[in-house]
C-alpha positions as CSV (number, residue, x, y, z in Angstrom):
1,X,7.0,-76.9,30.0
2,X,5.3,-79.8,30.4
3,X,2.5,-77.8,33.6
4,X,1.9,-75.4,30.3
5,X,1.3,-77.9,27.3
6,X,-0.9,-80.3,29.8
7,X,-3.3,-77.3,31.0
8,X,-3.5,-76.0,27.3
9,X,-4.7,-79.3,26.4
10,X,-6.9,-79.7,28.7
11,X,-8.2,-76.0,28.4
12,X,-8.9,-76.8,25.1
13,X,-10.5,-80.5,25.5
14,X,-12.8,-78.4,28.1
15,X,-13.9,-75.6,25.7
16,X,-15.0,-78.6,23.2
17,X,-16.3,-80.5,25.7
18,X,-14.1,-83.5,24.4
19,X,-12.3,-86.6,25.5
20,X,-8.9,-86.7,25.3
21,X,-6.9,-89.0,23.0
22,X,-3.5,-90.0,24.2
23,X,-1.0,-92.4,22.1
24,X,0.0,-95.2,24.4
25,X,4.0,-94.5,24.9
26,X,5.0,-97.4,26.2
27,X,8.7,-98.3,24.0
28,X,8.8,-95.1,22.3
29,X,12.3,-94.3,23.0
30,X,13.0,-97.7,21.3
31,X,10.5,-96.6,18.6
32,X,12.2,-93.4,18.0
33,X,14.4,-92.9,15.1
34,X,15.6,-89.6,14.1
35,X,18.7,-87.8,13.9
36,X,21.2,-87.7,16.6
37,X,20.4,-84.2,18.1
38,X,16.3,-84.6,17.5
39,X,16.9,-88.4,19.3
40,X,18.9,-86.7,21.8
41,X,16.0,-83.6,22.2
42,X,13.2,-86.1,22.7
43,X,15.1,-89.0,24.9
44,X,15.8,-86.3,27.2
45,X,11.9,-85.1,27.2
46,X,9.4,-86.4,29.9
47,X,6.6,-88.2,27.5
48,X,5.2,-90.0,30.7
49,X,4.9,-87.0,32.8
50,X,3.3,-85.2,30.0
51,X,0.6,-87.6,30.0
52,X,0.4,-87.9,33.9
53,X,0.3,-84.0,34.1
54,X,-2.3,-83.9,31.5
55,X,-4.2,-87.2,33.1
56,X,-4.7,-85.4,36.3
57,X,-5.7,-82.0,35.3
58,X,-8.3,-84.1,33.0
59,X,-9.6,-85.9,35.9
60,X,-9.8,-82.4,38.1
61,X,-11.9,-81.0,35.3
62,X,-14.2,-84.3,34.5
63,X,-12.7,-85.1,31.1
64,X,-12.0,-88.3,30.5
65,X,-8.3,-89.4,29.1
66,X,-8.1,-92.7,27.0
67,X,-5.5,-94.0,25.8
68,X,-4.6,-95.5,22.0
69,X,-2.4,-98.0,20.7
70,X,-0.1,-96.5,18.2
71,X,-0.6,-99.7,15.9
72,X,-0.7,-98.4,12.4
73,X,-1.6,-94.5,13.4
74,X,1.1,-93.7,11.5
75,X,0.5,-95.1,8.7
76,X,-3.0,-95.2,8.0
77,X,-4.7,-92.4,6.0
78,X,-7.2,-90.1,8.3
79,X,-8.8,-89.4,4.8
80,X,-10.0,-93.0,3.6
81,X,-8.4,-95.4,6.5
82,X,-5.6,-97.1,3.8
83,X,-2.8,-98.5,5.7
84,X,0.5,-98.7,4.1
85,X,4.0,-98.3,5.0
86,X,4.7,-96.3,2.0
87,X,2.1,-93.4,2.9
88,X,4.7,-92.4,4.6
89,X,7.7,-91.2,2.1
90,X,9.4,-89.8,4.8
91,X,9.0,-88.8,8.9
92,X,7.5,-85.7,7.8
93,X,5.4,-86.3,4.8
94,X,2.2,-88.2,4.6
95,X,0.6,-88.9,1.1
96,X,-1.8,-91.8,0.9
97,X,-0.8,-94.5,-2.1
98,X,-4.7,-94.8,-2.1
99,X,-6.6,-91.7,-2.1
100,X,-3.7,-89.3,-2.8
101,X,-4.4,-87.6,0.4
102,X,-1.7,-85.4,1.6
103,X,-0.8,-84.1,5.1
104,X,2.1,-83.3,7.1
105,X,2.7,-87.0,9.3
106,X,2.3,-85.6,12.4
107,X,-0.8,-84.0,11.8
108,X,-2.2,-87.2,10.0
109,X,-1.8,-89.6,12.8
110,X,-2.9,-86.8,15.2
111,X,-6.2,-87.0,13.5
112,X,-6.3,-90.8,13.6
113,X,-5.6,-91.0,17.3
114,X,-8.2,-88.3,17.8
115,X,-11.1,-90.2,15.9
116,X,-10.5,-93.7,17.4
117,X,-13.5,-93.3,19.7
């Protein structure tokens, strides 16, 4: 699984001639806090092979792989960079008690790991 998701990203990081943004996972599994079976799913998945995997394919191709510090990426608002612990009503949600801006989490800290450079 992890072969395909590393050479998708890559393929795609090479089509947009981009860099690649990776969230530094160091402590996640102490970070983690979901239910029992998600917890269960994503302790059992490889995060740092993942990023080695994606790391070397990178370097193969010439793209360069940095990596982010998850401080606050989260919680901040890709829309107009408020940070608060309450953008975040629940894991899945993302409103902004700022802007109003409104996003599925995920996708919102996606975009502010992408646009740290």
């Amino acid at each position: 699984v992890n072969h395909k998701i590393s050479k998708e990203i890559v393929n795609i990081a090479k089509e947009e001639k981009a860099i690649i943004n990776l969230e530094e996972l160091k402590n996640i599994r102490e970070r983690i806090k979901y239910s029992k079976k998600m917890n269960k799913r994503l302790h059992n998945w490889n995060f740092y092979q993942l990023q080695t995997f994606i790391e070397y394919k990178a370097n193969a191709e010439g793209l360069e792989v940095v990596y982010v510090k998850p401080n606050y990426t989260s919680q901040m608002c890709s829309a107009c960079e408020h940070i608060d612990k309450r953008n975040r009503p629940n894991q899945s949600t993302f409103k902004c008690k700022a802007c109003g801006y409104e996003a599925n989490a995920d996708y919102n800290t996606s975009v502010n790991i992408a646009n740290v450079l």
